[in-house]
C-alpha positions in Angstrom: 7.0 0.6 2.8 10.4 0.8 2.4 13.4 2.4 0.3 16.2 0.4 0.4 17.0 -0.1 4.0 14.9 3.0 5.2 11.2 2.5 6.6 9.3 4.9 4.4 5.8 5.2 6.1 3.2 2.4 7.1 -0.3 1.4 5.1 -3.3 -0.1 6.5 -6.8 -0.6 7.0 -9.0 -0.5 9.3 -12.8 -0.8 9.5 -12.5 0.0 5.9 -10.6 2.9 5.8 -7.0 2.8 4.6 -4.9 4.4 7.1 -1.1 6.1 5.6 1.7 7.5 7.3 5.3 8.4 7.3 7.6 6.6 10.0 9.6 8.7 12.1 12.6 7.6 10.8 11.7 9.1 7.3 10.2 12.3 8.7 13.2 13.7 10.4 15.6 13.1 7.0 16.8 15.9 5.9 17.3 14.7 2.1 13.9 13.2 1.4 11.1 13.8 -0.3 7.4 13.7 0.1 5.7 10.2 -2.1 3.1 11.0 -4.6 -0.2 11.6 -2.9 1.2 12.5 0.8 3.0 15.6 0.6 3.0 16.4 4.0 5.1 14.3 6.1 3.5 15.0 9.3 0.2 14.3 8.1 -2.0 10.9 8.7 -3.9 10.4 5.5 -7.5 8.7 5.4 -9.4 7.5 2.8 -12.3 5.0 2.0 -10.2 4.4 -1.5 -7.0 3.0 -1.8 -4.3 5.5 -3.2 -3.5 5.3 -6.7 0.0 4.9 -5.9 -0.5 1.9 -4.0 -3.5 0.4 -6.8 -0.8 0.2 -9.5 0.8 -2.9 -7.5 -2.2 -5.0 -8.1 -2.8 -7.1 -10.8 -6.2 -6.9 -13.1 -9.0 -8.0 -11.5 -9.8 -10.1 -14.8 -6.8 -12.0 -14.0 -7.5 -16.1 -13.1 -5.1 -16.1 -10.7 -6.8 -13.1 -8.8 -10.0 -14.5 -9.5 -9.3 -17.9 -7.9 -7.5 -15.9 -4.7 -10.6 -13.8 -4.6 -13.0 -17.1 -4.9 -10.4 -18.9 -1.9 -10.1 -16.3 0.1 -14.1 -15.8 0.0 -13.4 -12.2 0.0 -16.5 -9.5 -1.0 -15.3 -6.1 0.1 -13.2 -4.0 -2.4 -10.8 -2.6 0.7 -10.6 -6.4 1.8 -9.8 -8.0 -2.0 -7.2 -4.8 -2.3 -5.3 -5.6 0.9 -4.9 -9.4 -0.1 -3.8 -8.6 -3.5 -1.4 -5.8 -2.1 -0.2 -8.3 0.6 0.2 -11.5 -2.0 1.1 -9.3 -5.2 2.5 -5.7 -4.5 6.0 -6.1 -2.7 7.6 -4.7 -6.0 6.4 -2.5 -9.1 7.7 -1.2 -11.8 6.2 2.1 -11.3 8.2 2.5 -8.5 11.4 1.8 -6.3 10.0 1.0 -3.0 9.2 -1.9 -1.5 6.3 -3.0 0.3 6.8 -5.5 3.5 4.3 -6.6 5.3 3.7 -6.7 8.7 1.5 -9.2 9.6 
């Protein structure tokens, strides 16, 4: 995730458990702030959900176009059908400035 030219933090999952943290880079910046739902910038955040800040870059799951990448894709897994809409759909948002890049 990034802010401009500045690496933010990374995302992913694993086993099915997202996986969240801050990169160095953006940890020892003075003039930054925490993102909505990791406020500690040392912390490595868990979850078995996907963060609401990162499920308002994917598009409705009623959607044909998510439907037919769902039906391709042969995906079942909720964490698994998240990280291929996130990867396909959620480089930009509205809802916020930064950018997601992907890494693989």
């Amino acid at each position: 995730m990034k802010d401009r030219d500045l690496d933010i933090g990374r995302l992913w999952l694993h086993n099915g458990t997202w996986h969240f943290e801050y990169s160095d880079a953006y940890r020892r910046r003075a003039d930054v702030r925490p993102v909505v739902n990791f406020p500690q910038l040392e912390e490595h955040y868990e979850s078995r959900a996907l963060w609401p800040f990162f499920v308002a870059r994917i598009p409705g799951m009623g959607q044909p176009r998510v439907q037919r990448l769902i039906r391709d894709e042969n995906l079942r897994e909720e964490n698994e059908i998240q990280h291929m809409l996130l990867k396909r759909f959620g480089e930009r948002a509205i809802v916020n400035p930064y950018i997601l890049v992907s890494q693989d």
